[in-house]
PDB file with SEQRES, HELIX, SHEET and CRYST1 records, atoms N, CA, C and O in Angstrom:
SEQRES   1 A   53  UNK UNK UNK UNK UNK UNK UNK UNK UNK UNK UNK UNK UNK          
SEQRES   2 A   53  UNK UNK UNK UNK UNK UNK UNK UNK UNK UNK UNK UNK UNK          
SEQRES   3 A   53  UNK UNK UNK UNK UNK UNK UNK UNK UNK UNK UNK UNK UNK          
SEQRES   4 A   53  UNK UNK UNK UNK UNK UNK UNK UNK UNK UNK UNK UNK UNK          
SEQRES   5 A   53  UNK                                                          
HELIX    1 AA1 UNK A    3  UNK A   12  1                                  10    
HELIX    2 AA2 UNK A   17  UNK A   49  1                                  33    
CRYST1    1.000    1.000    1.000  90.00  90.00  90.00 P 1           1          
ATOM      1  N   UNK A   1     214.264 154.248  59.884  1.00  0.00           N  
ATOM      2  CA  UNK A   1     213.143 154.989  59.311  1.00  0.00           C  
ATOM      3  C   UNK A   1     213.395 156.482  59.469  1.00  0.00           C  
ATOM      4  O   UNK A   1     213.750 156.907  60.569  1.00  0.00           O  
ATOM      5  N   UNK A   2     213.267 157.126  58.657  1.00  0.00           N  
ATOM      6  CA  UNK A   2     213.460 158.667  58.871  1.00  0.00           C  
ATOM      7  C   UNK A   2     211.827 159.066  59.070  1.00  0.00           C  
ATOM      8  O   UNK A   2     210.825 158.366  58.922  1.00  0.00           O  
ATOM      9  N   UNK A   3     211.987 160.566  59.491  1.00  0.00           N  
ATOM     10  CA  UNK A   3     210.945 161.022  59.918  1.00  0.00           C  
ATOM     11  C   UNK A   3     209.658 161.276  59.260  1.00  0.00           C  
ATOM     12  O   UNK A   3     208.555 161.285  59.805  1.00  0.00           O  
ATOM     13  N   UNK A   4     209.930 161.485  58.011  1.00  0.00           N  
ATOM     14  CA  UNK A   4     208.870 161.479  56.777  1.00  0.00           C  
ATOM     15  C   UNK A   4     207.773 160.136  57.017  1.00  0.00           C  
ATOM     16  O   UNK A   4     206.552 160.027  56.904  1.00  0.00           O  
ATOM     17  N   UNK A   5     208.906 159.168  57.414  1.00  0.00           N  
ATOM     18  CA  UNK A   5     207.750 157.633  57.015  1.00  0.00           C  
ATOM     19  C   UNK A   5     207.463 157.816  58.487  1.00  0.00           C  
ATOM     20  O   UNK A   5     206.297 158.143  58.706  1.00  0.00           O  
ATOM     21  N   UNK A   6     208.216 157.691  59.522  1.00  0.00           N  
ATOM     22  CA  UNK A   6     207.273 157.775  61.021  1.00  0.00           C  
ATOM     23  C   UNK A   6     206.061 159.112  61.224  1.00  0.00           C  
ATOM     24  O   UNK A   6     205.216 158.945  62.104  1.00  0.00           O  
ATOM     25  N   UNK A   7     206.030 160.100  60.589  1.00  0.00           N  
ATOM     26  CA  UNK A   7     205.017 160.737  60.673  1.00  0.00           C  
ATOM     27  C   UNK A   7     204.042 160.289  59.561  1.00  0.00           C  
ATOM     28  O   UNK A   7     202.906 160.341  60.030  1.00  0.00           O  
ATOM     29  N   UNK A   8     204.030 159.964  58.570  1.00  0.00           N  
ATOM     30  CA  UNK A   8     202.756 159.092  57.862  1.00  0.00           C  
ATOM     31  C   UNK A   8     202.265 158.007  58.496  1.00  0.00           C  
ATOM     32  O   UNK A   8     201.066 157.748  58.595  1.00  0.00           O  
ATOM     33  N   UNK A   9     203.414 157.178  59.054  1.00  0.00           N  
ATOM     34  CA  UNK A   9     202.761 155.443  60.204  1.00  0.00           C  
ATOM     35  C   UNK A   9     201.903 156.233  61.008  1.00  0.00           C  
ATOM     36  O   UNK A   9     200.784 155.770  61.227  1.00  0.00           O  
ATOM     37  N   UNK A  10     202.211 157.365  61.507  1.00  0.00           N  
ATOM     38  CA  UNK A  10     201.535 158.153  63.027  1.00  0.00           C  
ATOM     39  C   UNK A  10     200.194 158.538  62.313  1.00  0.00           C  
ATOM     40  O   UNK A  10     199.120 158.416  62.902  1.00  0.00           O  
ATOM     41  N   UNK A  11     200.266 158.911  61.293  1.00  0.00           N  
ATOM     42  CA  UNK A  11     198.838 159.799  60.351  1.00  0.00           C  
ATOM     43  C   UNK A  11     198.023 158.481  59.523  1.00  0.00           C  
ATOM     44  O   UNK A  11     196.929 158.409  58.962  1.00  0.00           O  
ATOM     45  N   UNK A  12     198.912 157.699  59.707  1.00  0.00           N  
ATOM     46  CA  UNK A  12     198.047 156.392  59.183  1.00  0.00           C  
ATOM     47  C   UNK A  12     197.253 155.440  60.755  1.00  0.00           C  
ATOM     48  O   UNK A  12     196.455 154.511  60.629  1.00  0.00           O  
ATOM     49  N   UNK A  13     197.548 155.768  61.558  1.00  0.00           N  
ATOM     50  CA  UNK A  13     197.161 155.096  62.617  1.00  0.00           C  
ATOM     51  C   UNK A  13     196.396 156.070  63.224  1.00  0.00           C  
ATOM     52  O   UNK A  13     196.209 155.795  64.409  1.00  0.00           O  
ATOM     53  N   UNK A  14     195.819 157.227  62.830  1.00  0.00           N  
ATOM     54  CA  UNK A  14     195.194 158.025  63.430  1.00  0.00           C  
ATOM     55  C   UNK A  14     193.628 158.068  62.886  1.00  0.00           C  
ATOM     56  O   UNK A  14     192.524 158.281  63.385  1.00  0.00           O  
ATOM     57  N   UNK A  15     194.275 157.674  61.301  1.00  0.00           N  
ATOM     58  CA  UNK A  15     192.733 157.482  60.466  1.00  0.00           C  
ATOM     59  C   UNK A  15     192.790 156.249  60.342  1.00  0.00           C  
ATOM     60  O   UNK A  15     192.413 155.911  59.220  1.00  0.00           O  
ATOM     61  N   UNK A  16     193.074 155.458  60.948  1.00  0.00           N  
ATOM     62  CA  UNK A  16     192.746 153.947  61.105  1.00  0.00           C  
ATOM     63  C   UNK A  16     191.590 154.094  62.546  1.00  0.00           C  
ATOM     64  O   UNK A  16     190.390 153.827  62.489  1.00  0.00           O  
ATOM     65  N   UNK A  17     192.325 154.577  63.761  1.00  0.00           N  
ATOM     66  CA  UNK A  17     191.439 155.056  64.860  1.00  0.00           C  
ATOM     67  C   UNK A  17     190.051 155.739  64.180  1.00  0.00           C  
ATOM     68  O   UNK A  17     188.921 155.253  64.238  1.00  0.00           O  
ATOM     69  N   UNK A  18     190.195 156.198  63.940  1.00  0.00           N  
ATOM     70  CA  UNK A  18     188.854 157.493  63.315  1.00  0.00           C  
ATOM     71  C   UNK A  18     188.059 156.405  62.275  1.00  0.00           C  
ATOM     72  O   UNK A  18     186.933 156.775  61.944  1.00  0.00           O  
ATOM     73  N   UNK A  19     188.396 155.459  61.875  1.00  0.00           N  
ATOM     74  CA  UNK A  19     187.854 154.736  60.928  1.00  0.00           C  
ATOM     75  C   UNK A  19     186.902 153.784  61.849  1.00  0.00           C  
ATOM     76  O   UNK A  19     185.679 153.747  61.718  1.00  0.00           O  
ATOM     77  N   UNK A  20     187.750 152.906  62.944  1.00  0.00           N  
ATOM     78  CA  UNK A  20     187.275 152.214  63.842  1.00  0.00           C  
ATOM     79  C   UNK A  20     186.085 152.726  64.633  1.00  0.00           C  
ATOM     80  O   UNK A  20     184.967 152.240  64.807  1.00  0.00           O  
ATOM     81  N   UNK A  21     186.920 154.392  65.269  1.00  0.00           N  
ATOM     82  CA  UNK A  21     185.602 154.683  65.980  1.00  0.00           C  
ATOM     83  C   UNK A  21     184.383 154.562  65.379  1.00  0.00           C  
ATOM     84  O   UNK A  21     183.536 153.793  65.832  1.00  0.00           O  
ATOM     85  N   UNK A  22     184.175 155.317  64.292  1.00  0.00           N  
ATOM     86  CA  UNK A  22     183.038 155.417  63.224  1.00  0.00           C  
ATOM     87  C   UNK A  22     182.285 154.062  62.877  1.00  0.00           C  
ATOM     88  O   UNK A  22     181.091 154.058  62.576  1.00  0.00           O  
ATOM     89  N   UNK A  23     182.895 153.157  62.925  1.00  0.00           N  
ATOM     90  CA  UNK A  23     182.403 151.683  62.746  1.00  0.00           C  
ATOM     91  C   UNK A  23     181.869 151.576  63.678  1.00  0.00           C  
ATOM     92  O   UNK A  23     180.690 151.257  63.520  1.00  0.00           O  
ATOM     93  N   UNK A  24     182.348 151.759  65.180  1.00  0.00           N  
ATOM     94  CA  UNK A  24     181.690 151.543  66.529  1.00  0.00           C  
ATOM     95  C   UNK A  24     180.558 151.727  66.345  1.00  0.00           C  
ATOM     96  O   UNK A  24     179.634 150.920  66.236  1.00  0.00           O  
ATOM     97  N   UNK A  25     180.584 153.191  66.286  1.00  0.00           N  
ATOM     98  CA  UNK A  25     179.389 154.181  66.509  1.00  0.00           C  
ATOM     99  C   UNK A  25     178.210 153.811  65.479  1.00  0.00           C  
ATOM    100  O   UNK A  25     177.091 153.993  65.960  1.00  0.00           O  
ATOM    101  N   UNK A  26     178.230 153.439  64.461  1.00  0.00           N  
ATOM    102  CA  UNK A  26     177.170 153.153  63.418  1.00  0.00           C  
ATOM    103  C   UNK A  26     176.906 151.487  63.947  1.00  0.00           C  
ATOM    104  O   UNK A  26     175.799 150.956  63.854  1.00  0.00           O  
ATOM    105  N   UNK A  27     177.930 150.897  64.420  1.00  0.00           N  
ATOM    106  CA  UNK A  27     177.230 149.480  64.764  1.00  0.00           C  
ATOM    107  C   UNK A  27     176.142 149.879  66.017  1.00  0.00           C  
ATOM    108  O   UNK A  27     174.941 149.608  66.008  1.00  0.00           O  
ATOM    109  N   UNK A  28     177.044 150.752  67.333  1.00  0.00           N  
ATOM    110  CA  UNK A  28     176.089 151.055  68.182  1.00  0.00           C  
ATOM    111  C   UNK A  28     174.707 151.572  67.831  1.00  0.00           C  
ATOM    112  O   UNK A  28     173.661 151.067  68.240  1.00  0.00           O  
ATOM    113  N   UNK A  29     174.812 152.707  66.973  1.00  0.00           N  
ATOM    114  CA  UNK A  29     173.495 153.059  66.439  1.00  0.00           C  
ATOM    115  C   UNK A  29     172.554 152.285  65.935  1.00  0.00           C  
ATOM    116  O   UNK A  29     171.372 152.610  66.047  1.00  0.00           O  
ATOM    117  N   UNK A  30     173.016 150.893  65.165  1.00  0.00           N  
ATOM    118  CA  UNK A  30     172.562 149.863  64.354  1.00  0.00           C  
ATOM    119  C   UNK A  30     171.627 149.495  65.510  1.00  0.00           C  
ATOM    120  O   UNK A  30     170.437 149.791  65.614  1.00  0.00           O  
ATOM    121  N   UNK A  31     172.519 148.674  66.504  1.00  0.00           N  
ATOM    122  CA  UNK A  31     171.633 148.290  67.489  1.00  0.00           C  
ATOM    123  C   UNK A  31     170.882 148.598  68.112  1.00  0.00           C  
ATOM    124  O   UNK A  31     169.942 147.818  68.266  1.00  0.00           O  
ATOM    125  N   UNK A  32     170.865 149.914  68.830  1.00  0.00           N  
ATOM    126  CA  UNK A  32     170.077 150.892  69.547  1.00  0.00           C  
ATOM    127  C   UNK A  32     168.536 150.875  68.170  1.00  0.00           C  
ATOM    128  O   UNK A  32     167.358 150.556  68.332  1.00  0.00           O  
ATOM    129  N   UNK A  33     168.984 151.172  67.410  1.00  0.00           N  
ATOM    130  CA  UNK A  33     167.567 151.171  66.499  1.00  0.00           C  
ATOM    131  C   UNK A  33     166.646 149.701  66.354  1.00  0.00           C  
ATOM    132  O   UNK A  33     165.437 149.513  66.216  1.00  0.00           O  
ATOM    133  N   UNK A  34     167.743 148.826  66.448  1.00  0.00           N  
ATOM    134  CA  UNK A  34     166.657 147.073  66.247  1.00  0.00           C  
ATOM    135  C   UNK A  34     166.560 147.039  67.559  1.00  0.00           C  
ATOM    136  O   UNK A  34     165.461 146.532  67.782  1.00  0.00           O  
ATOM    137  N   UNK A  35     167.142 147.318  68.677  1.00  0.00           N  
ATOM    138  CA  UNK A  35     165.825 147.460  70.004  1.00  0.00           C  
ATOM    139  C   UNK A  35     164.917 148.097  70.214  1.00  0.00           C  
ATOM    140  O   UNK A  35     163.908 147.769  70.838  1.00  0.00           O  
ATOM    141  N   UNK A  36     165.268 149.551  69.489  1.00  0.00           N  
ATOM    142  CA  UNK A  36     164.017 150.475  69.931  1.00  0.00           C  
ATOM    143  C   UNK A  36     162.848 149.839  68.921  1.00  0.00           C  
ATOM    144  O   UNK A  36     161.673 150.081  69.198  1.00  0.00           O  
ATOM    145  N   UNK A  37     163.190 148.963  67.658  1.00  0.00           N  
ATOM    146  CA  UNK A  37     162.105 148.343  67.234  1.00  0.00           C  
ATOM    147  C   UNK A  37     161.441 147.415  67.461  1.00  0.00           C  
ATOM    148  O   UNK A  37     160.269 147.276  67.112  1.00  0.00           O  
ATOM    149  N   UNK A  38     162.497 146.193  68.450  1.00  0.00           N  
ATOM    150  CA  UNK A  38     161.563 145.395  69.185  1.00  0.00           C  
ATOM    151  C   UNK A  38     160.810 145.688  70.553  1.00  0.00           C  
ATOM    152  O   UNK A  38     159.864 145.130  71.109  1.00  0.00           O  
ATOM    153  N   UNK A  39     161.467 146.599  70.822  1.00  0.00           N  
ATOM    154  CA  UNK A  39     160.600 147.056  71.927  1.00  0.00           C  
ATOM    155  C   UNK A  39     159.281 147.694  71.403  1.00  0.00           C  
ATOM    156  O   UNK A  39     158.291 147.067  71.780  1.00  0.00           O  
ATOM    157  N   UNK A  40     159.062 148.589  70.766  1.00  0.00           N  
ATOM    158  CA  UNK A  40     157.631 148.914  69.795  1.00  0.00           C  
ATOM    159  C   UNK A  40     156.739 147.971  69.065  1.00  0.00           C  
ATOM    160  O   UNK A  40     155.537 148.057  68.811  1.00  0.00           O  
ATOM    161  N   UNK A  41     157.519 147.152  68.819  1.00  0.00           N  
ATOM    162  CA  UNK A  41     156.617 145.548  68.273  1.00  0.00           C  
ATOM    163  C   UNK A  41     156.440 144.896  69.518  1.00  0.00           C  
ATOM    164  O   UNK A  41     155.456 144.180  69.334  1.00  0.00           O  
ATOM    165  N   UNK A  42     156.873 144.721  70.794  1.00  0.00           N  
ATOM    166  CA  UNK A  42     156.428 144.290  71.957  1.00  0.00           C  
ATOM    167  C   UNK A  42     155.369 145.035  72.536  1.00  0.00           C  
ATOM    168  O   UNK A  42     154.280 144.524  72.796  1.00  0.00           O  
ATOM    169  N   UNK A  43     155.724 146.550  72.805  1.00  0.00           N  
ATOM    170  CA  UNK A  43     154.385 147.428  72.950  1.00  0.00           C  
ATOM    171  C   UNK A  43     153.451 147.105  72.342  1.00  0.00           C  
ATOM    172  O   UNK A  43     152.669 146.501  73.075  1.00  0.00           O  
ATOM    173  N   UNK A  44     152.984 147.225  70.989  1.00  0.00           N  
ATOM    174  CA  UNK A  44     152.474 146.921  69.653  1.00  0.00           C  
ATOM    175  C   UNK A  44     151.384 145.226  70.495  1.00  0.00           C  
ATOM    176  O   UNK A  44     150.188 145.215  70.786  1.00  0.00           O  
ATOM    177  N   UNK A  45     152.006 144.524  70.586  1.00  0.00           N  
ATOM    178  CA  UNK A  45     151.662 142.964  70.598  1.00  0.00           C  
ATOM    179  C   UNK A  45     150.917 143.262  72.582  1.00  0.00           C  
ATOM    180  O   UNK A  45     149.821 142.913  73.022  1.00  0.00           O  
ATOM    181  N   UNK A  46     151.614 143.713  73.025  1.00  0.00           N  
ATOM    182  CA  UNK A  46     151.250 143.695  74.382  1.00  0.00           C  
ATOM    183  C   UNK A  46     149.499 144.732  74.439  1.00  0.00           C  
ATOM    184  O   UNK A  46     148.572 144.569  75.233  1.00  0.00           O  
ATOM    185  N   UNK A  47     149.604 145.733  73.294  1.00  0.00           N  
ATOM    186  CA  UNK A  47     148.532 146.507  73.155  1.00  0.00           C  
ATOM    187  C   UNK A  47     147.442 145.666  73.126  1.00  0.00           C  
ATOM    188  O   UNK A  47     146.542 145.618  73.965  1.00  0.00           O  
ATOM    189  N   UNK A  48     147.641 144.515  71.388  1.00  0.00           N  
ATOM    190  CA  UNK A  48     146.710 144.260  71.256  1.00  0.00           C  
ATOM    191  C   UNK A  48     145.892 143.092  72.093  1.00  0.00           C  
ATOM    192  O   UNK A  48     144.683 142.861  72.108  1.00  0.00           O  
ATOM    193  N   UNK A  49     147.249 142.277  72.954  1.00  0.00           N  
ATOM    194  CA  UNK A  49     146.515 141.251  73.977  1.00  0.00           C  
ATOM    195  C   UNK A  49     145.823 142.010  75.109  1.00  0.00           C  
ATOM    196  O   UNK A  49     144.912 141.348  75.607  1.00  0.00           O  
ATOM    197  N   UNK A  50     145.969 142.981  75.546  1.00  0.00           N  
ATOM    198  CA  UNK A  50     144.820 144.084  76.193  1.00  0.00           C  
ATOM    199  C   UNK A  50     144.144 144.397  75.631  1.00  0.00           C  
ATOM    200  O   UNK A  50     143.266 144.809  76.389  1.00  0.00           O  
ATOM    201  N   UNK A  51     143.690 144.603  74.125  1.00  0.00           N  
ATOM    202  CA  UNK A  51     142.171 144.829  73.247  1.00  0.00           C  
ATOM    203  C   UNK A  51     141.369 143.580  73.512  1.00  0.00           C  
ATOM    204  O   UNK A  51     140.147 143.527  73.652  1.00  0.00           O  
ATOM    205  N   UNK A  52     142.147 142.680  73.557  1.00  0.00           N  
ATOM    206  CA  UNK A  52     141.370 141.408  73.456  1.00  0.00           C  
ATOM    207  C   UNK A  52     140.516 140.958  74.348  1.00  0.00           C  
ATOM    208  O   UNK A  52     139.523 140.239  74.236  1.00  0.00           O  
ATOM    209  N   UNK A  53     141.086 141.531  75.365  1.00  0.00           N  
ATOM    210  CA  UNK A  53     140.448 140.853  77.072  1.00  0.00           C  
ATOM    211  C   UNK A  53     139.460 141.346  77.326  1.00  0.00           C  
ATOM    212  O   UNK A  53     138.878 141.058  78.372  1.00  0.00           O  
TER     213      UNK A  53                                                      
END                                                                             
């Protein structure tokens, strides 16, 4: 392999990384948001069985 194609494999595996991270991060975010929503629908539900009593 000459150096031309080993520095594109290197620049192709760098935005492969950067691609991955970014996937991480939006799945993490994904999740962090459907807990912070079941936790507010638990608040929510826990409110109203204290109206009730």
């Amino acid at each position: 392999m000459n150096k031309a194609n080993i520095e594109g494999l290197i620049n192709l595996e760098i935005e492969l990384a950067k691609s991955i991270l970014e996937l991480k991060e939006e799945h993490e975010t994904t999740v962090l948001e459907k807990r912070e929503n079941l936790l507010t629908n638990l608040e929510l539900v826990i409110s109203k069985k204290k109206g009730k009593k």
